[in-house]
C-alpha positions as CSV (number, residue, x, y, z in Angstrom):
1,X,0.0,0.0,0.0
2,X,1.2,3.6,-0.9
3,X,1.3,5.8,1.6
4,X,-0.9,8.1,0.0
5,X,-3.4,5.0,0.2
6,X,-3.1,4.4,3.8
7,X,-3.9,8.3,4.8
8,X,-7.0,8.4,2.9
9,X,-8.0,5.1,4.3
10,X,-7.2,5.9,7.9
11,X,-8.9,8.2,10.3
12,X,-6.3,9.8,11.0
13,X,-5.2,13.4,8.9
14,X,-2.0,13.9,7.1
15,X,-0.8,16.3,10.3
16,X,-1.5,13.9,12.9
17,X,1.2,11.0,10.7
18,X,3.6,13.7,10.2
19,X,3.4,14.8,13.9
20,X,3.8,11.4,14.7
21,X,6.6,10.5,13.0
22,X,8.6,13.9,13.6
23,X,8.1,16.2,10.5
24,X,6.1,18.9,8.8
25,X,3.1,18.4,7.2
26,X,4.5,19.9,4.2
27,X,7.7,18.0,4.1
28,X,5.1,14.6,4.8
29,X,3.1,15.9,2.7
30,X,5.9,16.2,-0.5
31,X,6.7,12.4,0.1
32,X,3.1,11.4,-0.1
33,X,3.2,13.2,-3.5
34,X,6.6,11.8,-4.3
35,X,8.7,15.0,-4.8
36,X,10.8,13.7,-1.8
37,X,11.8,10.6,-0.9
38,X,12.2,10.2,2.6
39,X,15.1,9.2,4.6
40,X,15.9,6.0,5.6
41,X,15.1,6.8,9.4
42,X,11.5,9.0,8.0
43,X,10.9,5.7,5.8
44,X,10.9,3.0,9.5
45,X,9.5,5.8,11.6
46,X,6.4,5.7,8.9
47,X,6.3,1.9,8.4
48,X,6.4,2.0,12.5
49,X,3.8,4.1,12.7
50,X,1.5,2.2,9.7
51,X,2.0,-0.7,11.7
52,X,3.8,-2.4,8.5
53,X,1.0,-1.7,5.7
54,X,3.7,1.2,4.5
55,X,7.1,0.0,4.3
56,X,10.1,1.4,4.3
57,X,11.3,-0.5,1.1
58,X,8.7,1.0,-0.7
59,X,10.5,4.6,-0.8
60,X,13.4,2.7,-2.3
61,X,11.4,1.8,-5.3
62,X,9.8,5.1,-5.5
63,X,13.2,7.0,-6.1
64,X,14.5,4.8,-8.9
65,X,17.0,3.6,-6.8
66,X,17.6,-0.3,-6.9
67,X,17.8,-2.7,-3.4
């Protein structure tokens, strides 16, 4: 699941993930429409706090970049 996918299915907003996992909305906000890529610690903090449906792996393939 994209993490764009998991906000719009969860109750929570796109503020409450990003103050959860330690940024901005805005920066959180520019991952979920891919002009960032996060960092590798951003990427576990927001499969942490997805509780796995986002993982951090998925970033990886989102930048071009190969495992």
């Amino acid at each position: 699941m994209t993490l764009s996918e998991y906000i719009k299915g969860s109750e929570g907003s796109q503020s409450d993930l990003a103050r959860r996992i330690g940024v901005s909305r805005s920066y959180l906000s520019e991952i979920v429409s891919g002009a960032k890529t996060p960092s590798l610690a951003v990427a576990v903090k927001i499969e942490e706090e997805t509780g796995g449906t986002v993982v951090a792996t998925s970033f990886i393939a989102q930048s071009g970049v190969t495992p």
